[in-house]
mmCIF file of the protein (N, C-alpha, C, O) and its ligand, coordinates in Angstrom:
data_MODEL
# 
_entry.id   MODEL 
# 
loop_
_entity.id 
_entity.type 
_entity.pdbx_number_of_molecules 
1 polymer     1 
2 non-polymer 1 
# 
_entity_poly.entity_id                      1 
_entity_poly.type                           'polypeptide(L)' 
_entity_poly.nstd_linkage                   no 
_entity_poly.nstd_monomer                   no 
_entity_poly.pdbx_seq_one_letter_code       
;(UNK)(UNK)(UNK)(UNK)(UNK)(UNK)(UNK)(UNK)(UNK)(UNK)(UNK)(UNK)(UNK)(UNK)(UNK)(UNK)
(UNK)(UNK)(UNK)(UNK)(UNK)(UNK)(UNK)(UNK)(UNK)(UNK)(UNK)(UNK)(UNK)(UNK)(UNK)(UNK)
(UNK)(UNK)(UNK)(UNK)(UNK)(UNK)(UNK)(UNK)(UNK)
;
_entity_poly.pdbx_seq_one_letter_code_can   XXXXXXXXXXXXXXXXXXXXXXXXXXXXXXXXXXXXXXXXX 
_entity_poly.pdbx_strand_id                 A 
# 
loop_
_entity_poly_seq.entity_id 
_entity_poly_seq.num 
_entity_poly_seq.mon_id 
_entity_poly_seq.hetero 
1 1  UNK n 
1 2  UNK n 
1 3  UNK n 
1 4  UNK n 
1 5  UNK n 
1 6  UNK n 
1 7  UNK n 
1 8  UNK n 
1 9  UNK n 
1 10 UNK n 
1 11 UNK n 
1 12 UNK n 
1 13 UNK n 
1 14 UNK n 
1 15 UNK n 
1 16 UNK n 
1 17 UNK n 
1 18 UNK n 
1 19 UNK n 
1 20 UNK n 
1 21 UNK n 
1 22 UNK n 
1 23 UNK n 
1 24 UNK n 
1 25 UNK n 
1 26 UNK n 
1 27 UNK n 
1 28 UNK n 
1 29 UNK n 
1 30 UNK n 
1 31 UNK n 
1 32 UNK n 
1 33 UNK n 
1 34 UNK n 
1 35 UNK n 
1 36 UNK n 
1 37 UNK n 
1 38 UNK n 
1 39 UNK n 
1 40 UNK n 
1 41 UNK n 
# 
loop_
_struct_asym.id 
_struct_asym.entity_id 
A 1 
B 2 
# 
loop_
_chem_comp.id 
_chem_comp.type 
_chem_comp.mon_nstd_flag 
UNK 'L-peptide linking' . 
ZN  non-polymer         . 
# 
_pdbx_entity_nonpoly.entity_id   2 
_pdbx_entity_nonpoly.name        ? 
_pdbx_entity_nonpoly.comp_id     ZN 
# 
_pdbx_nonpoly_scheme.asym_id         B 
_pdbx_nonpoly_scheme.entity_id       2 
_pdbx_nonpoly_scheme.mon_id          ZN 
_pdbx_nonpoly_scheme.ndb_seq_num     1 
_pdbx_nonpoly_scheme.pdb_seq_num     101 
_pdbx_nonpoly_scheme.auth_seq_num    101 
_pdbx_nonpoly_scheme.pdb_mon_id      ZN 
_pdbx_nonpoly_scheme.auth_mon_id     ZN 
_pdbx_nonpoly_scheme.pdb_strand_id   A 
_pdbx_nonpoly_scheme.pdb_ins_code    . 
# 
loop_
_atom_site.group_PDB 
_atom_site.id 
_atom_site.type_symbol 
_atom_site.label_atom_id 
_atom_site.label_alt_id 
_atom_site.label_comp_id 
_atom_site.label_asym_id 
_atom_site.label_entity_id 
_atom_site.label_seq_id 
_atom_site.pdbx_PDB_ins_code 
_atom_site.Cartn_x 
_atom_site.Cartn_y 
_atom_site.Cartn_z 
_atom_site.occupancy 
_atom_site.B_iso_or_equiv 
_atom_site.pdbx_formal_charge 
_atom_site.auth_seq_id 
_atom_site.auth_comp_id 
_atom_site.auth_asym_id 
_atom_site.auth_atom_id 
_atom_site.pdbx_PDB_model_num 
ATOM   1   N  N  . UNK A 1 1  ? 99.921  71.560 98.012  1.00 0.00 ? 1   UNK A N  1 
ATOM   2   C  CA . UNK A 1 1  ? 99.235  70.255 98.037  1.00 0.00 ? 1   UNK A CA 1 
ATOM   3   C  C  . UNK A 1 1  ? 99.010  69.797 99.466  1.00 0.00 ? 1   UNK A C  1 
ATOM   4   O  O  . UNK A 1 1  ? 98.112  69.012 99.766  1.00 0.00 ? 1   UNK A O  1 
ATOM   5   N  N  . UNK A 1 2  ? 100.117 70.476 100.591 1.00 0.00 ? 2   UNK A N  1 
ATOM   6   C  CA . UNK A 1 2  ? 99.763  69.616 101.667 1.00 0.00 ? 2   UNK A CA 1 
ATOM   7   C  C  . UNK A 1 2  ? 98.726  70.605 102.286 1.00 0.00 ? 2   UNK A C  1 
ATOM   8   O  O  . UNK A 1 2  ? 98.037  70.062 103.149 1.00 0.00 ? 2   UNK A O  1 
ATOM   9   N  N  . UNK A 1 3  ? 98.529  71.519 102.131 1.00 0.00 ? 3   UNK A N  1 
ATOM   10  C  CA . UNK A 1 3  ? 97.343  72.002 103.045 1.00 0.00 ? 3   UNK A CA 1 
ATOM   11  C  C  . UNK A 1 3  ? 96.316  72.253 102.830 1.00 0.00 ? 3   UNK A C  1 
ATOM   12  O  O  . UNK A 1 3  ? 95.597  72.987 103.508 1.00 0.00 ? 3   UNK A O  1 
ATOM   13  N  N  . UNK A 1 4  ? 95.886  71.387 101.302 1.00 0.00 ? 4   UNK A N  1 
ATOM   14  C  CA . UNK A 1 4  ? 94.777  71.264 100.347 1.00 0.00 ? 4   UNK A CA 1 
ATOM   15  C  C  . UNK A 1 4  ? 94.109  69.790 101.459 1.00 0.00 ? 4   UNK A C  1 
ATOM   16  O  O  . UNK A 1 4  ? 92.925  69.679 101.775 1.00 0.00 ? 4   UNK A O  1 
ATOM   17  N  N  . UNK A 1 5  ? 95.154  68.878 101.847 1.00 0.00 ? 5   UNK A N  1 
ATOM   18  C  CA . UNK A 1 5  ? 95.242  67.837 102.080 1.00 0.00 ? 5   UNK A CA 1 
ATOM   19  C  C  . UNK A 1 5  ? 94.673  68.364 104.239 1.00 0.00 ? 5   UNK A C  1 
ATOM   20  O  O  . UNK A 1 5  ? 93.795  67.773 104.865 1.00 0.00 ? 5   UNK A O  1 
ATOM   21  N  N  . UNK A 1 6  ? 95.478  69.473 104.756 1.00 0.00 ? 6   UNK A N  1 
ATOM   22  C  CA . UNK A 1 6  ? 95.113  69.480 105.484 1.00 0.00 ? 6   UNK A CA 1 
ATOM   23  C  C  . UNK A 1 6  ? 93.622  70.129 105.675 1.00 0.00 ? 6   UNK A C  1 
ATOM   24  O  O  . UNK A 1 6  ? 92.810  69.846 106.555 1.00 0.00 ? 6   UNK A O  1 
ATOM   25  N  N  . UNK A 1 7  ? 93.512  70.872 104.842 1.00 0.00 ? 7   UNK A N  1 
ATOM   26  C  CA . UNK A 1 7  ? 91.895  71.318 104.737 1.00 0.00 ? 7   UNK A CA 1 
ATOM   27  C  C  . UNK A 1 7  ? 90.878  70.070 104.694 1.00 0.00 ? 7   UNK A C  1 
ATOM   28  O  O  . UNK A 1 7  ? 89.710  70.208 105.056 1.00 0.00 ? 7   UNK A O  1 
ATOM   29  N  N  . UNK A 1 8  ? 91.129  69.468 104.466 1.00 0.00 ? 8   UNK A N  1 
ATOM   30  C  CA . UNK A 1 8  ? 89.679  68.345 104.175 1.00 0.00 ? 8   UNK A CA 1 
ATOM   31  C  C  . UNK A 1 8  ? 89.987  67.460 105.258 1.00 0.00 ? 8   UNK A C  1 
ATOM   32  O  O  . UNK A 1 8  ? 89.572  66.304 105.174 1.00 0.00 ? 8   UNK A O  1 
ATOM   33  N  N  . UNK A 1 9  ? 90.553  67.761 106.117 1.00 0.00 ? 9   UNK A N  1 
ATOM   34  C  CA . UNK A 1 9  ? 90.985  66.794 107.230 1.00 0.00 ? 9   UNK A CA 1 
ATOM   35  C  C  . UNK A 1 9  ? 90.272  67.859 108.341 1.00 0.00 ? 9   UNK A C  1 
ATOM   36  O  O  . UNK A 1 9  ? 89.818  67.489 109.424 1.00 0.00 ? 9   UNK A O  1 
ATOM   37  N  N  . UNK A 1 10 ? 90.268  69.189 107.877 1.00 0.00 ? 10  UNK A N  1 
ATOM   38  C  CA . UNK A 1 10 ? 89.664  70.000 109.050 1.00 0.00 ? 10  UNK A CA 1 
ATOM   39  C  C  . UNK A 1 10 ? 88.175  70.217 108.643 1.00 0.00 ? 10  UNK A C  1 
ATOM   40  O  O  . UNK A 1 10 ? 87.784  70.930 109.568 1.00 0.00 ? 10  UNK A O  1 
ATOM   41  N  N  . UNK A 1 11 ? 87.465  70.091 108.091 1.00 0.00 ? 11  UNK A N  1 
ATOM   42  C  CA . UNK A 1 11 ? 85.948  69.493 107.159 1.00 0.00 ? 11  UNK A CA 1 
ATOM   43  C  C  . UNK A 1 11 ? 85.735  68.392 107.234 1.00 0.00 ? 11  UNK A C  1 
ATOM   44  O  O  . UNK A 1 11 ? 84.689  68.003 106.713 1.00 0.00 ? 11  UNK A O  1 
ATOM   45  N  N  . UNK A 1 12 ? 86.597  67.424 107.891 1.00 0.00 ? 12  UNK A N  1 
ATOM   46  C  CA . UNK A 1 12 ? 85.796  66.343 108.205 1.00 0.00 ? 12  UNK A CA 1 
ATOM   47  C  C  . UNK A 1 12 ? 84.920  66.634 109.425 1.00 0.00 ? 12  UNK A C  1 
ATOM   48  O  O  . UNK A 1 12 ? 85.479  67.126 110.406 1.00 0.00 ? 12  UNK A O  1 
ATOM   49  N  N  . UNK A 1 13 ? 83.605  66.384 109.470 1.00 0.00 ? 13  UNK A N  1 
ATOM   50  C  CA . UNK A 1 13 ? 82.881  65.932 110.820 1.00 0.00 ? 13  UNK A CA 1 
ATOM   51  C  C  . UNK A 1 13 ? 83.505  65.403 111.973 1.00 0.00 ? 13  UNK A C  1 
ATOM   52  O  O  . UNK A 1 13 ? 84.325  64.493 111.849 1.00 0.00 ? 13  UNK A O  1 
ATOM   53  N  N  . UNK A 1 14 ? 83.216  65.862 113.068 1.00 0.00 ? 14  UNK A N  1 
ATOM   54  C  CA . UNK A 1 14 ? 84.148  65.157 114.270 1.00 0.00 ? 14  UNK A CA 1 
ATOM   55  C  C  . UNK A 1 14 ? 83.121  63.609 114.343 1.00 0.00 ? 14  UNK A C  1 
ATOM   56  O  O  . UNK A 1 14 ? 81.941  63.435 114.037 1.00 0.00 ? 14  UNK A O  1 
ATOM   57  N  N  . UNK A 1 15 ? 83.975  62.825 114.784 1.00 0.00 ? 15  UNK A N  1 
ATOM   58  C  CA . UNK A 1 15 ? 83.494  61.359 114.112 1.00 0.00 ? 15  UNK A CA 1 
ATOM   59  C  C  . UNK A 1 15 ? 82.578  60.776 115.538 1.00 0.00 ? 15  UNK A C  1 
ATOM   60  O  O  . UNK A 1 15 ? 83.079  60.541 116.638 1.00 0.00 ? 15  UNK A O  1 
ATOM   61  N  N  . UNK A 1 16 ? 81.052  60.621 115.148 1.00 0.00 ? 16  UNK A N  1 
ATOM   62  C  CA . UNK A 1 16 ? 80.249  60.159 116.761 1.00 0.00 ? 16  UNK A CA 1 
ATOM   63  C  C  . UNK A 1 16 ? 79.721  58.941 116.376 1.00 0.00 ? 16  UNK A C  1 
ATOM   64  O  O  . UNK A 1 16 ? 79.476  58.557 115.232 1.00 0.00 ? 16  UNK A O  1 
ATOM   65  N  N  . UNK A 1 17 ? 79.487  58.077 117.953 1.00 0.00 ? 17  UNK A N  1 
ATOM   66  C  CA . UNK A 1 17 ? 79.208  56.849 117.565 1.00 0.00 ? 17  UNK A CA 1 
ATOM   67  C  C  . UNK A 1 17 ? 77.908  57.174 117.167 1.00 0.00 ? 17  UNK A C  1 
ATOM   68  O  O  . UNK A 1 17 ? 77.228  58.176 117.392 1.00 0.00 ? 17  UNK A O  1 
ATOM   69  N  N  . UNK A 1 18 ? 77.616  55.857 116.354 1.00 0.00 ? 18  UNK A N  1 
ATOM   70  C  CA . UNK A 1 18 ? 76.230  55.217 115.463 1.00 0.00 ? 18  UNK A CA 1 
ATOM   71  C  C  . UNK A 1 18 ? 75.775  54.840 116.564 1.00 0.00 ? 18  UNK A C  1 
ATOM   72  O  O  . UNK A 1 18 ? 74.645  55.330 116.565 1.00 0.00 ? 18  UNK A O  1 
ATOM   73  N  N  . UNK A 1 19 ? 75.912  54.262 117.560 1.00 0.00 ? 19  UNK A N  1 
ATOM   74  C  CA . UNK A 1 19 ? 74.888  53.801 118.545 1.00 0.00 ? 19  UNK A CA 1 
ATOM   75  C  C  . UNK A 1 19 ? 74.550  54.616 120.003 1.00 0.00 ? 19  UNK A C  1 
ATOM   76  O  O  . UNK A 1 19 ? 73.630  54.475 120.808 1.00 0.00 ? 19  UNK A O  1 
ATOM   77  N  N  . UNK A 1 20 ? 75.668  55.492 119.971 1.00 0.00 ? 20  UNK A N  1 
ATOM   78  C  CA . UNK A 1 20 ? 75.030  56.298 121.547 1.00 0.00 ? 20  UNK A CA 1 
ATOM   79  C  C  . UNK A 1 20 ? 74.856  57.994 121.045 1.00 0.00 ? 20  UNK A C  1 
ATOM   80  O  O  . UNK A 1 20 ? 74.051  58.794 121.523 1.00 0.00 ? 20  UNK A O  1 
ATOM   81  N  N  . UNK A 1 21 ? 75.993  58.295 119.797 1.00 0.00 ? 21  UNK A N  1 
ATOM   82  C  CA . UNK A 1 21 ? 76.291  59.586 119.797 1.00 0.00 ? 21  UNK A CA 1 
ATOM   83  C  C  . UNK A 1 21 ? 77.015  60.362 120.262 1.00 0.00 ? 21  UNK A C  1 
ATOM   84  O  O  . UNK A 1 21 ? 76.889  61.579 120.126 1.00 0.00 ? 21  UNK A O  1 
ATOM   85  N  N  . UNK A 1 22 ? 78.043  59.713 120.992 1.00 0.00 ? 22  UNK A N  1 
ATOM   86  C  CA . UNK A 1 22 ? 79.049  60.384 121.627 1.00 0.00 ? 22  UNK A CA 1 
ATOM   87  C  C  . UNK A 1 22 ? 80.061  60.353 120.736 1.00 0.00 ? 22  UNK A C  1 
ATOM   88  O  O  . UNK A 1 22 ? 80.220  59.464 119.900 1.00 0.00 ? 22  UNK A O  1 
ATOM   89  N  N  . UNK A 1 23 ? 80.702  61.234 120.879 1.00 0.00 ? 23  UNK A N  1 
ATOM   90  C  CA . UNK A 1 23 ? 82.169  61.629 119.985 1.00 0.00 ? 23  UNK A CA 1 
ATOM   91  C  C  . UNK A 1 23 ? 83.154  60.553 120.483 1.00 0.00 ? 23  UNK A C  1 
ATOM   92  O  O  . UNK A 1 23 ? 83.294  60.153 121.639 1.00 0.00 ? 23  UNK A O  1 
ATOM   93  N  N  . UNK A 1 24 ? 84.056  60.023 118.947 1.00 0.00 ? 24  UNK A N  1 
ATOM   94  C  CA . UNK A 1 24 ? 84.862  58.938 119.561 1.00 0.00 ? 24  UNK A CA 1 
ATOM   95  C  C  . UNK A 1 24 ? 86.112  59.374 119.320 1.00 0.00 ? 24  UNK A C  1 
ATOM   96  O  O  . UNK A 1 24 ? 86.636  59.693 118.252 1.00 0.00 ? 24  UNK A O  1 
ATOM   97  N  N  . UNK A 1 25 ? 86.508  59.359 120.337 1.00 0.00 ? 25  UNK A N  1 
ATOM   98  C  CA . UNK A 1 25 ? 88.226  59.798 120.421 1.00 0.00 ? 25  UNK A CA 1 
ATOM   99  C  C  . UNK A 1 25 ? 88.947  58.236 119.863 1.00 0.00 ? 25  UNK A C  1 
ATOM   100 O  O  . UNK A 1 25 ? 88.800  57.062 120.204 1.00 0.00 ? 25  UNK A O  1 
ATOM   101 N  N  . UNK A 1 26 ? 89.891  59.050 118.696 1.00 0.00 ? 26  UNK A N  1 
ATOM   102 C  CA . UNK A 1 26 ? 90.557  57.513 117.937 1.00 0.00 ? 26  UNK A CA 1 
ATOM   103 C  C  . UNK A 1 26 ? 91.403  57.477 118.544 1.00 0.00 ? 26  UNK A C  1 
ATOM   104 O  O  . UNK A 1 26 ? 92.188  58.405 118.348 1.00 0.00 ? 26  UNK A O  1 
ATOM   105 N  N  . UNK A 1 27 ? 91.803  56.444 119.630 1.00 0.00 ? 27  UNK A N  1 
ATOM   106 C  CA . UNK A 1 27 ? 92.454  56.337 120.509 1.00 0.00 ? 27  UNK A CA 1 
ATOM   107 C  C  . UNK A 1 27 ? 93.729  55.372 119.850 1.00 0.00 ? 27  UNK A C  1 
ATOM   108 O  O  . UNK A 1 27 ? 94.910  55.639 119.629 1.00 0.00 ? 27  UNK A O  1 
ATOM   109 N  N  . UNK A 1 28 ? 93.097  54.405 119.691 1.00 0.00 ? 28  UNK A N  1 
ATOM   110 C  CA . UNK A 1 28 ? 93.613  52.962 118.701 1.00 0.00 ? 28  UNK A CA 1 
ATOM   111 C  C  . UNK A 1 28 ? 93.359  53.350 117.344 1.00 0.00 ? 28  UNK A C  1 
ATOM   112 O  O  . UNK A 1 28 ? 92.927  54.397 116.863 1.00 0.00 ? 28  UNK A O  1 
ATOM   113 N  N  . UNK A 1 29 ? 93.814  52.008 116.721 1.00 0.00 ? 29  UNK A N  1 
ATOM   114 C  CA . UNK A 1 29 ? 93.427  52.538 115.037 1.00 0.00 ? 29  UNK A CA 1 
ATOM   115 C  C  . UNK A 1 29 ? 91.949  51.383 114.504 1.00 0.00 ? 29  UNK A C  1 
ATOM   116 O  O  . UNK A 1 29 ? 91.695  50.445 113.747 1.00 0.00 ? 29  UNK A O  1 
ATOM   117 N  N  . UNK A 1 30 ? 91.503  52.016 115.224 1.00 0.00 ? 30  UNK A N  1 
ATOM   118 C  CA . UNK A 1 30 ? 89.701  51.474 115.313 1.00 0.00 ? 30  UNK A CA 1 
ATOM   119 C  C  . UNK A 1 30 ? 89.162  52.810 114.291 1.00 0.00 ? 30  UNK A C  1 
ATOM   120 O  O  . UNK A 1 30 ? 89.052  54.000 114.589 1.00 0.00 ? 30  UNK A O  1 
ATOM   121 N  N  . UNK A 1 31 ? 88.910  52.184 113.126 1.00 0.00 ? 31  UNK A N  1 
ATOM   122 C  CA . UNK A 1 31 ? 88.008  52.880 112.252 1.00 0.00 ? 31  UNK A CA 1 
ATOM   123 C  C  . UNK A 1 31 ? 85.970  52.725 112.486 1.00 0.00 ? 31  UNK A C  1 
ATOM   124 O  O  . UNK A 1 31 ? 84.942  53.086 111.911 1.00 0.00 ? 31  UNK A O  1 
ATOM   125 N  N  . UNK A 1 32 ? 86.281  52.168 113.369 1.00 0.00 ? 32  UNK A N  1 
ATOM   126 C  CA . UNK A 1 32 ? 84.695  51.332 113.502 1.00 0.00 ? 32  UNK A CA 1 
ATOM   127 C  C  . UNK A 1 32 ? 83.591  52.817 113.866 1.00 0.00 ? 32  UNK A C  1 
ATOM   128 O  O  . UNK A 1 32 ? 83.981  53.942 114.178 1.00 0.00 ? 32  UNK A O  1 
ATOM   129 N  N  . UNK A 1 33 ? 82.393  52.424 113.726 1.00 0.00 ? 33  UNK A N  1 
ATOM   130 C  CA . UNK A 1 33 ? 81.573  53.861 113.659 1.00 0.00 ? 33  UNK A CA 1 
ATOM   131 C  C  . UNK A 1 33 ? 81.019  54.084 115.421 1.00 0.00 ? 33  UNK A C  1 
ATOM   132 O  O  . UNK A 1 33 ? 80.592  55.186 115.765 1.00 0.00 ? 33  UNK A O  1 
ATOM   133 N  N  . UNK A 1 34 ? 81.088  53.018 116.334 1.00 0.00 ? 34  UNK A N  1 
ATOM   134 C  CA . UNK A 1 34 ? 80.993  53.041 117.238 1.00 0.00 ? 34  UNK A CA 1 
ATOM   135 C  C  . UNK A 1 34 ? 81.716  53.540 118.531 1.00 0.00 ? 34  UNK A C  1 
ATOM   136 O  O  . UNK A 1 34 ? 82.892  53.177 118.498 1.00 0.00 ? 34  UNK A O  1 
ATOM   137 N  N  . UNK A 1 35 ? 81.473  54.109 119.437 1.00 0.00 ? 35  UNK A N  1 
ATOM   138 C  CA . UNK A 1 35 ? 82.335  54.262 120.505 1.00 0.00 ? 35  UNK A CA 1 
ATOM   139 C  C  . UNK A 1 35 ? 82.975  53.193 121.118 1.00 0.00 ? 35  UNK A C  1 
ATOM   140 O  O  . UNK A 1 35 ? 82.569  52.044 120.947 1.00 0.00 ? 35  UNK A O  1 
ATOM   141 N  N  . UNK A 1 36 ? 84.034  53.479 121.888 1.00 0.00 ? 36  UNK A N  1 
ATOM   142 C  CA . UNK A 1 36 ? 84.602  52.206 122.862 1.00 0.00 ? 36  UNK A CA 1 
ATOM   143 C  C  . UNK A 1 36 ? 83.775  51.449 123.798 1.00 0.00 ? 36  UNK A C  1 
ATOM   144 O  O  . UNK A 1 36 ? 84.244  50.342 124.061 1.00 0.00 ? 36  UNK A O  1 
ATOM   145 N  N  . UNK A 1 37 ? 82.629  51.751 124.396 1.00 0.00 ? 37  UNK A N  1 
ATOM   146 C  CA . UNK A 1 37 ? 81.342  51.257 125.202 1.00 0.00 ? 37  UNK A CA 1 
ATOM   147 C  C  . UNK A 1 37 ? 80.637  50.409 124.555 1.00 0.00 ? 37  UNK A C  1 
ATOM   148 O  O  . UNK A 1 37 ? 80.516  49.217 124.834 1.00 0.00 ? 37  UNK A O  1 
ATOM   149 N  N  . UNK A 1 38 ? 80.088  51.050 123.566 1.00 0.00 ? 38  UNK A N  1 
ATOM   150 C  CA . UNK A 1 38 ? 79.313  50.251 122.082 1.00 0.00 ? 38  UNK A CA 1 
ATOM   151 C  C  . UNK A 1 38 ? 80.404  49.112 121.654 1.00 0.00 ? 38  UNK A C  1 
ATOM   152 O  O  . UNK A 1 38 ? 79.945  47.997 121.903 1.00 0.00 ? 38  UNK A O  1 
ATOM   153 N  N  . UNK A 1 39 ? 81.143  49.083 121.331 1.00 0.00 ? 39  UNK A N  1 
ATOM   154 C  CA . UNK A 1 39 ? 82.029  48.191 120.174 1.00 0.00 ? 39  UNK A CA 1 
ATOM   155 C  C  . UNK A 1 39 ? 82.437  46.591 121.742 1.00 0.00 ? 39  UNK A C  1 
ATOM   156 O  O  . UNK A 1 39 ? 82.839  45.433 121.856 1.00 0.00 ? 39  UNK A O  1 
ATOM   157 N  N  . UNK A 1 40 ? 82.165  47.224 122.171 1.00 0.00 ? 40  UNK A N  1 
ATOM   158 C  CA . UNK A 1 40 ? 82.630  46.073 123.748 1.00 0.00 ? 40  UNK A CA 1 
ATOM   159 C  C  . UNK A 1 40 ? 81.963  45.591 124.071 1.00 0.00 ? 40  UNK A C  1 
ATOM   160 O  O  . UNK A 1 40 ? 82.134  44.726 124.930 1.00 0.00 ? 40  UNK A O  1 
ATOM   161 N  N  . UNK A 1 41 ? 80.533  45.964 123.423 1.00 0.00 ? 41  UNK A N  1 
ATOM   162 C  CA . UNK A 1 41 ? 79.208  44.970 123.886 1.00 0.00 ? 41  UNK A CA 1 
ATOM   163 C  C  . UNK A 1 41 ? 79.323  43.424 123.819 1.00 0.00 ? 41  UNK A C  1 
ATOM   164 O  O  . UNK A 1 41 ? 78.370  42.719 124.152 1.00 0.00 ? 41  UNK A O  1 
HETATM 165 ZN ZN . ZN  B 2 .  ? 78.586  54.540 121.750 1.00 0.00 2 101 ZN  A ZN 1 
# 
């Protein structure tokens, strides 16, 4: 079960912002679709 669990965690898409396209490193626990640049506007 757990590496059913880790498989779909490695199939997720690496997660890019909606507004520039850059890949967002989850630094914090910011689910938001934006990067850290974008979201600070
Ligand atoms: Zn951005």
């Amino acid at each position: 079960m757990v590496e059913s669990i880790v498989e779909f965690f490695k199939n997720l898409p690496p997660k890019a912002c909606a507004t520039c396209g850059n890949d967002i490193e989850e630094q914090h626990e910011c689910y938001s679709n934006t990067c850290e640049s974008c979201t600070m506007v």
